[in-house]
C-alpha positions, 0 to 999 in steps of 0.5 A: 902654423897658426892654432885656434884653441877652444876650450873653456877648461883652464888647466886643459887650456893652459896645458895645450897652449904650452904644449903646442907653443913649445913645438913652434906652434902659434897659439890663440886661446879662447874659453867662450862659445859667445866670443868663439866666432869673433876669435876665430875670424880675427885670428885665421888658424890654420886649425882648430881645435873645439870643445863641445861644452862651452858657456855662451854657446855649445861648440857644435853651435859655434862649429855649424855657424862658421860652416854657415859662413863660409869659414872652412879651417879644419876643425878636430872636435875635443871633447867627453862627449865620446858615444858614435852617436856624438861623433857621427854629429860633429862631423856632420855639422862640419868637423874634420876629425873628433878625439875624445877626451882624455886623449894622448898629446902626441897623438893630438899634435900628429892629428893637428899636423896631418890636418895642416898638411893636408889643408896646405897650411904653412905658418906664413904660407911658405912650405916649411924647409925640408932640411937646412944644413942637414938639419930637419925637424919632424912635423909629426913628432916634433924631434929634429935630426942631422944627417938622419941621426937624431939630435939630443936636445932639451926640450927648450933647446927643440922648441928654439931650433925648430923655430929657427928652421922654419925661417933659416937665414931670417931673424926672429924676434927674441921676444917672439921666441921667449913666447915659443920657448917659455910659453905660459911660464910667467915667473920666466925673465926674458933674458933667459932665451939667452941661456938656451940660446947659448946650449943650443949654440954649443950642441951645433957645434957639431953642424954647419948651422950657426945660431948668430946673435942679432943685437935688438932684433933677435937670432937667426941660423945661417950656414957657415961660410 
């Protein structure tokens, strides 16, 4: 799944980036209502998520032009702005869901999710796998289970399998999950996807799922033989 984030708040801003890209979720961040359009065709979300205070153009501006033009990406407006008045106005300009600030993340994501589903949205187009070797991650809360039992993971270790159950049997690219696993953590050395590599291997241990090492490409689970 692909998300555009925007919100000209850097501390809100760096902590949904992290929060949803630790969740297998693909992250654009803009903090400009003037560059917001730009952003969005560039980068075709899956969703947005809009914040009404912006410098450079209002979100409601931003929101009622991309209406205007055609673009139809489901839209949860962020912001203080909390009166009905307010929010019978944004979704009347176009949006599809509104949630006040502050705001509990769980409950954002569930939102972001049900909106993606709803609008058949899938990351690469393709239905995500409901289950791979007995393994299935929750859409809504993020937690991954085998055999219907939960599975006890860091959240590095989550973050790494529920990428690699939206593409079993495919590699993908170890700087793609550093990005997934790691996001908005600079001081990081890449090598460290290793390291959770390695725990995630040994808590599979347990499963017929393999975490297999592709020299210069990356990982991918396979079943085992």
């Amino acid at each position: 799944m692909k998300l555009l984030l925007i919100e000209d708040n850097p501390a809100m801003q760096a902590t949904l980036q992290r929060s949803f890209e630790r969740r297998g979720i693909a992250v654009t961040a803009c903090g400009d209502g003037a560059r917001a359009l730009d952003r969005w065709r560039a980068s075709l979300p899956d969703v947005v998520l809009l914040d009404l205070s912006l410098p450079g153009r209002d979100g409601l501006q931003v929101l009622a032009d991309a209406r205007a033009e055609g673009l139809a990406t489901p839209v949860i407006i962020l912001t203080a702005r909390g009166t009905v008045g307010d929010r019978i106005l944004g979704l009347n300009t176009g949006a599809d869901d509104y949630l006040p600030k502050p705001f509990d993340l769980d409950e954002l994501e569930a939102r972001v999710r049900a909106l993606a589903r709803r609008s058949g949205a899938g990351g690469d187009g393709r239905a995500e796998p409901t289950a791979f070797c007995g393994l299935r991650a929750d859409a809504d809360s993020g937690a991954v289970y085998h055999q219907g039992q939960p599975l006890e993971l860091a959240p590095r270790e989550g973050a790494l399998l529920r990428a690699l159950l939206a593409r079993p049997g495919q590699a993908v690219a170890k700087e793609r999950l550093f990005e997934l696993v790691f996001a908005g953590e600079a001081e990081v050395l890449p090598d460290a996807i290793e390291v959770v590599a390695y725990r995630l291997r040994k808590k599979l241990a347990a499963t017929t799922a393999r975490l297999v090492t592709l020299r210069g490409l990356g990982y991918l689970l396979k079943a085992e033989a």
